[in-house]
C-alpha positions as CSV (number, residue, x, y, z in Angstrom):
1,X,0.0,0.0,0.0
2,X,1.7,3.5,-0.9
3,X,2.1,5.9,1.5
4,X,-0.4,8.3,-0.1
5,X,-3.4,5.5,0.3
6,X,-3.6,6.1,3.7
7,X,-7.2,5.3,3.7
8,X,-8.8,8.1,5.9
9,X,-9.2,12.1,5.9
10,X,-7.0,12.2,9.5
11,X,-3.7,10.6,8.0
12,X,-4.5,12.3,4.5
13,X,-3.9,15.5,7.0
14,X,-1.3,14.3,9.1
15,X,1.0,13.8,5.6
16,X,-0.2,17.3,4.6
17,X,1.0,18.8,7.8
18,X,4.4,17.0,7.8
19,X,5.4,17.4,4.3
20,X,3.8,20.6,3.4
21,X,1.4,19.0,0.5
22,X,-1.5,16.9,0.3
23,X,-1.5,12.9,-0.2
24,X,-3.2,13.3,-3.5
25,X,-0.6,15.7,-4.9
26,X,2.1,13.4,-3.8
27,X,0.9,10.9,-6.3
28,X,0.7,13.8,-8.8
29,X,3.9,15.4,-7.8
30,X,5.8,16.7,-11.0
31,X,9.5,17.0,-12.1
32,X,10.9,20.5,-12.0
33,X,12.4,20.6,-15.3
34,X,9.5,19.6,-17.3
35,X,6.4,19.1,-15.9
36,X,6.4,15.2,-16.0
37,X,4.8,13.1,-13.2
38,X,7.6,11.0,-11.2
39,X,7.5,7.4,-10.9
40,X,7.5,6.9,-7.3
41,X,10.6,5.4,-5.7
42,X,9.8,2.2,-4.6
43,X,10.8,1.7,-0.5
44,X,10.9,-0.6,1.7
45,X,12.1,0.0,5.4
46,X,13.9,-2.4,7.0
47,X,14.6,-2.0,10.4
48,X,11.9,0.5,10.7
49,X,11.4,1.6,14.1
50,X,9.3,4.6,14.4
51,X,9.6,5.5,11.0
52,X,12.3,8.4,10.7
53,X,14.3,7.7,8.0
54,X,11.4,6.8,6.1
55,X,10.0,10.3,7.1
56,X,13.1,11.9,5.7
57,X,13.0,10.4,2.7
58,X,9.5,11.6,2.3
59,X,10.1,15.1,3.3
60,X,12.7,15.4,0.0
61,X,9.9,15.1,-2.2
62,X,11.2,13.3,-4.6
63,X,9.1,10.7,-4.6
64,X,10.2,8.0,-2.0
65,X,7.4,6.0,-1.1
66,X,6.5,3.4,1.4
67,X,5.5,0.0,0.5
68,X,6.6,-2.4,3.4
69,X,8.1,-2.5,6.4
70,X,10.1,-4.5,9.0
71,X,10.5,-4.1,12.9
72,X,11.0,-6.1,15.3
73,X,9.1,-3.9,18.3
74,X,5.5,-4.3,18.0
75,X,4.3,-0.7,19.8
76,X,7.7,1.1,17.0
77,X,5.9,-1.1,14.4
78,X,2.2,0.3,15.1
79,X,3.9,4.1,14.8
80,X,5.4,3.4,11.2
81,X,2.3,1.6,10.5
82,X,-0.4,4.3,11.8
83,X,2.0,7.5,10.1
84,X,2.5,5.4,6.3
85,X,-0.7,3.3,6.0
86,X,1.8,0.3,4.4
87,X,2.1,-3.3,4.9
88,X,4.4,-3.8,8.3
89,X,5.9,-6.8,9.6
90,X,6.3,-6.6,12.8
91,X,8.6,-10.0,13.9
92,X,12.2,-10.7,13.7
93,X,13.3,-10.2,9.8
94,X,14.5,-13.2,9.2
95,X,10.6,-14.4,9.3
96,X,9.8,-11.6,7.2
97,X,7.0,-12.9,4.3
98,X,8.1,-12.0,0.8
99,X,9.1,-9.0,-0.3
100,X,6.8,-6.5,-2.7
101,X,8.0,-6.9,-6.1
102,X,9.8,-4.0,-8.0
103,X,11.8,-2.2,-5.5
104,X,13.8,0.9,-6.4
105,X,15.5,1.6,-3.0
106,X,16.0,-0.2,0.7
107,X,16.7,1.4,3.5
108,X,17.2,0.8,7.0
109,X,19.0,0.7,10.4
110,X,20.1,-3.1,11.7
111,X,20.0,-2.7,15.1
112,X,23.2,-0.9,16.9
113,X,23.2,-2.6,20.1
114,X,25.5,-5.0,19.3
115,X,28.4,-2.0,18.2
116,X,27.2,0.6,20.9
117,X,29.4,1.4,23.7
118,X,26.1,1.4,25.4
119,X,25.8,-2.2,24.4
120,X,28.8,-3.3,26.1
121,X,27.2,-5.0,29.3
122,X,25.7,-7.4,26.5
123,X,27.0,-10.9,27.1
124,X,28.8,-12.6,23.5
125,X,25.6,-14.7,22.5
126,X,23.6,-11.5,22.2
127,X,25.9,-9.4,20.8
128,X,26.8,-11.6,18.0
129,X,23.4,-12.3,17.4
130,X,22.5,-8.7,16.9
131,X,25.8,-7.9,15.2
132,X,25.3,-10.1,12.2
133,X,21.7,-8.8,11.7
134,X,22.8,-6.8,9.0
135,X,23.6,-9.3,6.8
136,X,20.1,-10.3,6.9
137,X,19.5,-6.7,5.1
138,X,21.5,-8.2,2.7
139,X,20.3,-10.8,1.3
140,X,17.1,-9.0,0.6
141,X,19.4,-6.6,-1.4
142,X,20.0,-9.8,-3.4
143,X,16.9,-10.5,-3.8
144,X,15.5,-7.1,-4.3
145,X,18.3,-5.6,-7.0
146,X,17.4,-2.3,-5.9
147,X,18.9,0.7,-7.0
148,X,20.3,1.9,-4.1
149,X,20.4,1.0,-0.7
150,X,21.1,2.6,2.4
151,X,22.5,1.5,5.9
152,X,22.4,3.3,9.2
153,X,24.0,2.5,12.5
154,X,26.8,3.5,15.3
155,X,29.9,5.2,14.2
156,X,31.5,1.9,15.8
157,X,30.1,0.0,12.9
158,X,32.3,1.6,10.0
159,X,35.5,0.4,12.6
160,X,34.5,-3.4,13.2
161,X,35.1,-6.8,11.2
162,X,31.7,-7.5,10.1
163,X,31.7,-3.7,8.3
164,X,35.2,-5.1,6.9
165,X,33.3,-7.8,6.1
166,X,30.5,-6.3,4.1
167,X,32.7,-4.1,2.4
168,X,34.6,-6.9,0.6
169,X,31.4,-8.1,-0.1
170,X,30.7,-5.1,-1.8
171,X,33.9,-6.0,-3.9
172,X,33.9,-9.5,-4.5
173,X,30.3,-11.3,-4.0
174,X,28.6,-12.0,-7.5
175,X,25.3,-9.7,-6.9
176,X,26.5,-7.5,-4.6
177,X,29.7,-6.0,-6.2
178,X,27.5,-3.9,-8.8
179,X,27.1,-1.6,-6.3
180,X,29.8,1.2,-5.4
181,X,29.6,2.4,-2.2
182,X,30.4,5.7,-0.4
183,X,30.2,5.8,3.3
184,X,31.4,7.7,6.7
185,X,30.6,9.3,9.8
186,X,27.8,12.0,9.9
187,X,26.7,14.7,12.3
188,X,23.2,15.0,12.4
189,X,23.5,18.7,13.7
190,X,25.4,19.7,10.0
191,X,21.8,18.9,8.2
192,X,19.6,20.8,10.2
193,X,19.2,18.5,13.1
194,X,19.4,20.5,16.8
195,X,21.0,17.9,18.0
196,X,25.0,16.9,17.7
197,X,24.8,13.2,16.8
198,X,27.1,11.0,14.9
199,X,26.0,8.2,12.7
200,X,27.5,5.8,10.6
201,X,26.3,5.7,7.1
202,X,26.5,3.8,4.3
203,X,25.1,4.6,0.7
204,X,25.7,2.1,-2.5
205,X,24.6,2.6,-5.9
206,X,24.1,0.3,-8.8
207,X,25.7,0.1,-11.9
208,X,27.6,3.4,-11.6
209,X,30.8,4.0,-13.5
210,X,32.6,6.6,-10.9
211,X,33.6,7.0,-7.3
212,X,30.6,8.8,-5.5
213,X,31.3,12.1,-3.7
214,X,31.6,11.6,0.1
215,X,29.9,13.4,2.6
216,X,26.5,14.9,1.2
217,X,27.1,18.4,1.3
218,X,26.0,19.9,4.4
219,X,23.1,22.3,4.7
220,X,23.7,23.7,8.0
221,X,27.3,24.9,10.2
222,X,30.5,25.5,8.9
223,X,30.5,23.3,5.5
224,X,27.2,24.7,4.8
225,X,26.9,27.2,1.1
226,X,25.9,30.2,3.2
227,X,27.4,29.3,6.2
228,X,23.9,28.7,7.9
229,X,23.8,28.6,11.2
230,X,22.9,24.8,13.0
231,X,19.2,24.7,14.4
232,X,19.5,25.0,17.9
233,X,17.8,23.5,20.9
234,X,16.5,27.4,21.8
235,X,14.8,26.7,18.1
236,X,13.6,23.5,18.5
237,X,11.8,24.0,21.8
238,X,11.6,27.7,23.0
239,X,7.9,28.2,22.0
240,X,6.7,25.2,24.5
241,X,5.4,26.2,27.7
242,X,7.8,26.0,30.6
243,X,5.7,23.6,32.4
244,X,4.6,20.3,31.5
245,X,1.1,19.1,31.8
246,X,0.1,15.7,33.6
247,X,2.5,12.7,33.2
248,X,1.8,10.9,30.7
249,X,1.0,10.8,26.9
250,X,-2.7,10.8,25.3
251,X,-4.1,11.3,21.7
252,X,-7.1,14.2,21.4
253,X,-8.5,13.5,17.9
254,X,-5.5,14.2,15.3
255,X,-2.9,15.4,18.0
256,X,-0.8,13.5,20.5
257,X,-0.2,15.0,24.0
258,X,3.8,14.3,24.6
259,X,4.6,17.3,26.3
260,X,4.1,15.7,30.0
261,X,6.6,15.4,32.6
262,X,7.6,13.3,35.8
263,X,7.1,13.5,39.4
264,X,10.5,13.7,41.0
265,X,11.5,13.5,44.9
266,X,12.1,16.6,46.5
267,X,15.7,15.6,46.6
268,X,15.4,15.2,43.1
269,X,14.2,19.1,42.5
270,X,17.0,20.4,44.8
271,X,19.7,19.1,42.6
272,X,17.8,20.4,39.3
273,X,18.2,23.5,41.0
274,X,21.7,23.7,42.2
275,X,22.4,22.3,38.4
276,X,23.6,26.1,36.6
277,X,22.8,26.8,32.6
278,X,25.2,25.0,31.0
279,X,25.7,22.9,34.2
280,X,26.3,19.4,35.3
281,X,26.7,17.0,38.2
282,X,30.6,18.4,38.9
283,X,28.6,21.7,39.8
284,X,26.2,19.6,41.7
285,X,29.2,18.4,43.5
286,X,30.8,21.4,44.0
287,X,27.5,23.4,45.2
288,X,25.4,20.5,47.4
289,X,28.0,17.6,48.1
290,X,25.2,16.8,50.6
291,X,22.9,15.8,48.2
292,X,25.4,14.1,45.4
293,X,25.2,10.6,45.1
294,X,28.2,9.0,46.8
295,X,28.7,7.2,43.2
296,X,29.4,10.5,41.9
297,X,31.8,11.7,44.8
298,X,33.7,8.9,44.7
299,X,34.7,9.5,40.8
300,X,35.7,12.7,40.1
301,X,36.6,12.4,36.3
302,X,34.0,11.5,33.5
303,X,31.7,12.8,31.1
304,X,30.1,16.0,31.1
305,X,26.9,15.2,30.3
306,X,25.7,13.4,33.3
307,X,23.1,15.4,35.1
308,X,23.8,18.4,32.4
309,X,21.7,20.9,31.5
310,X,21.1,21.7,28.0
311,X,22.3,24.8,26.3
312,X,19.8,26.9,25.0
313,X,21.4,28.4,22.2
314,X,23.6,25.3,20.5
315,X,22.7,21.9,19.1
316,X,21.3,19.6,22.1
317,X,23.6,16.4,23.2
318,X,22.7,12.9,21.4
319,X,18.9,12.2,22.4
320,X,19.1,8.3,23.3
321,X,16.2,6.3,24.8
322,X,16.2,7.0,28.4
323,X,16.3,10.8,27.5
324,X,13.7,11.3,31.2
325,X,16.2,10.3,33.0
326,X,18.9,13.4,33.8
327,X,21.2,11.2,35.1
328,X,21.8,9.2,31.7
329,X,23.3,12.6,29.9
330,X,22.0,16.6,29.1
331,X,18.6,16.1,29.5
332,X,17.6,18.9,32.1
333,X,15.8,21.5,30.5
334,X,18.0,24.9,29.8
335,X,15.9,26.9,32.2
336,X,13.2,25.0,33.6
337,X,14.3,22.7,36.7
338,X,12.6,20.1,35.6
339,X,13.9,16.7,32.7
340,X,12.8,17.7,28.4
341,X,9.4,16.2,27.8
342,X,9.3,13.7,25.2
343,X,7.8,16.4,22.6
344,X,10.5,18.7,23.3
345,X,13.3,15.2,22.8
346,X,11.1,14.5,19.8
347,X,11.2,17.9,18.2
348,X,15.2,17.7,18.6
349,X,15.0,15.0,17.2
350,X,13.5,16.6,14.3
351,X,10.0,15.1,14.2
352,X,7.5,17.3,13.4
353,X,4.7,17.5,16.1
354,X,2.3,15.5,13.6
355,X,3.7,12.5,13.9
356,X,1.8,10.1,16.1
357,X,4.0,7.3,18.2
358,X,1.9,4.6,19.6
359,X,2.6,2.7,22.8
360,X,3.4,3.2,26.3
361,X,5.9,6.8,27.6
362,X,8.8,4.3,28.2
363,X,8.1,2.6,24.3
364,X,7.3,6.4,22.7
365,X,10.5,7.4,24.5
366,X,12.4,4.4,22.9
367,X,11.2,5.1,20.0
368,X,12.4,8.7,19.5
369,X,15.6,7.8,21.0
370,X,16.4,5.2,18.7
371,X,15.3,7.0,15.4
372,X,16.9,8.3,12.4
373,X,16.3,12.1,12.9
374,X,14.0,12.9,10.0
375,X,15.7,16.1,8.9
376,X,19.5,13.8,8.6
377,X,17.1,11.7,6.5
378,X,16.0,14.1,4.3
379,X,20.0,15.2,3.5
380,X,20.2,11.1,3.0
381,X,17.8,11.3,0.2
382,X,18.4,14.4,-2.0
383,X,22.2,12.4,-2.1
384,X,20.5,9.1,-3.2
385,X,18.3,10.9,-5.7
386,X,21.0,12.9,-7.4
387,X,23.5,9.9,-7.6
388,X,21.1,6.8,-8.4
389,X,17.7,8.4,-9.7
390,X,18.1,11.9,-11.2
391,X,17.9,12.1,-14.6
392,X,20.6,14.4,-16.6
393,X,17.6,17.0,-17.3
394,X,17.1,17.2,-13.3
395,X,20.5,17.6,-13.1
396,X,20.9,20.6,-15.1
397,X,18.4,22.6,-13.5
398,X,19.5,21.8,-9.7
């Protein structure tokens, strides 16, 4: 089922409101250089999650669309489902049913866990198991001939064996070495993310007769044409009330209430407040030893993060799935003494506040934790669509 058959007048405005044009125009959308209705690009999304990269593809305009999905978390597979309207398969992929026929482009995120430093207290058996998923992603590449593909994970990916692995697969296995691959480490804040978070991507094209340019130009920061300046959390967030309201999520006809909050111990609120802007747990130490957990006092050296307060005016720390808990990383507000909702961790992760996550707060919060920001997405797929689906006509009047 494409994406623009969602079936019902509260999706058909949901897509409208995230991508800035209606569902029937998206099957109608036309080339810029003359006129001509686009084919659309054929996607599947394996890997899903919540949907994100999927939603930055979409948000290019160019076409991508939905038609199947794979993800393992069943409450991460209603999301994708509920936002695209297409067939998902929400089980392990290598149960997957078969694939829709005449696929342009895969995309997709094998799960991380296994490369994460976060991921370390995993014991071998599941590590391994998680770490070869990806190959799993390939094999339906040689099914599929797509294309193009694309594959998202942990910076640590692009420095282990099985990425050495799939490389010289690249070169040397009979299907897959018509592709040519370009790949590297991305910041998500450099594409107009307000969030600094590195990713590892890789992005091979079929039946191409040159090396591809590596990275995708940037669009915000230093590398940017214009020098733009990189969305900031003050952007992201500043126009949300101070205060949260209840504590926890609901869904009032088209919208989703996110923007709830916790209750925390009164010991809790004192160290929000002794925590400065810009602050952390060393100032928490320095200010109320009294009320600094004897973990903390006993290790003077570490990251910065823990117990931090955002800054207001750059690009927030990495969002990860446990964002409501400040002592994980930079999740206290910039001003309020209180942890980022989940809209607020949702908005810097670039998700428009549209897009409806299904589930329990602890599964919603997974969810945007563990997403491709949308906007790094987008970057993802003008690259694809210049390299593996413009035509020369397109590319003379970019």
């Amino acid at each position: 089922m494409a994406f623009n058959a969602m079936g019902n007048e509260a999706m058909a405005r949901r897509y409208q409101q995230m991508t800035g044009q209606s569902s029937s125009e998206s099957a109608q959308r036309t080339s810029v250089n003359d006129g001509a209705p686009l084919r659309p690009i054929t996607t599947p999304d394996l890997f899903a999650g919540a949907g994100g990269l999927s939603l930055g593809f979409h948000l290019a305009d160019r076409g991508y669309t939905p038609v199947f999905a794979v993800e393992h978390e069943a409450a991460a597979a209603r999301s994708f489902e509920r936002n695209f309207g297409c067939e998902v398969y929400a089980g392990d992929i290598e149960d997957s049913p078969a694939y829709p026929d005449e696929i342009d482009l895969i995309i997709g995120g094998p799960p991380c866990q296994g490369f994460s430093p976060l991921g370390r207290d995993r014991d071998d058996e599941s590590r391994a198991s998680l770490n070869g998923l990806w190959k799993h992603y390939l094999d339906a590449v040689r099914t599929l001939k797509p294309q193009a593909f694309v594959i998202e994970n942990v910076p640590e990916f692009q420095k282990s064996a099985q990425f050495a692995e799939l490389l010289h697969l690249l070169n040397h296995d009979t299907e897959l070495s018509a592709y040519t691959p370009a790949y590297g480490v991305l910041n998500a804040a450099d594409y107009g993310v307000p969030q600094r978070r590195r990713r590892g991507i890789l992005i091979a094209i079929r039946d191409v007769d040159r090396k591809l340019p590596w990275p995708p130009t940037p669009t915000h920061g230093p590398g940017s044409q214009g020098q733009v300046p990189q969305v900031t959390v003050r952007d992201a967030i500043e126009d949300l009330p101070s205060r949260t309201k209840g504590t926890d999520p609901y869904i009032s006809g088209d919208d989703q209430h996110l923007h709830f909050g916790r209750r925390p111990r009164p010991e809790s609120m004192e160290r929000y407040r002794a925590i400065p802007p810009g602050g952390n747990r060393f100032d928490l130490m320095a200010k109320r030893p009294d009320i600094t957990p004897a973990c903390w006092l006993n290790k003077p050296t570490g990251t910065t993060d823990v117990m931090g307060r955002a800054h207001w005016d750059r690009p927030s720390a990495t969002i990860r799935t446990e964002f409501f808990k400040p002592e994980k990383g930079r999740y206290l507000h910039p001003s309020a003494n209180r942890v980022i909702s989940h809209r607020e961790a949702a908005r810097i992760q670039s998700f428009p506040d549209s897009y409806i996550f299904e589930g329990t707060k602890i599964e919603i919060a997974r969810q945007i934790g563990n997403a491709v920001p949308p906007q790094l997405g987008k970057a993802l797929a003008n690259y694809v669509y210049e390299h593996a689906f413009a035509t020369s006509s397109d590319a003379a009047v970019k």
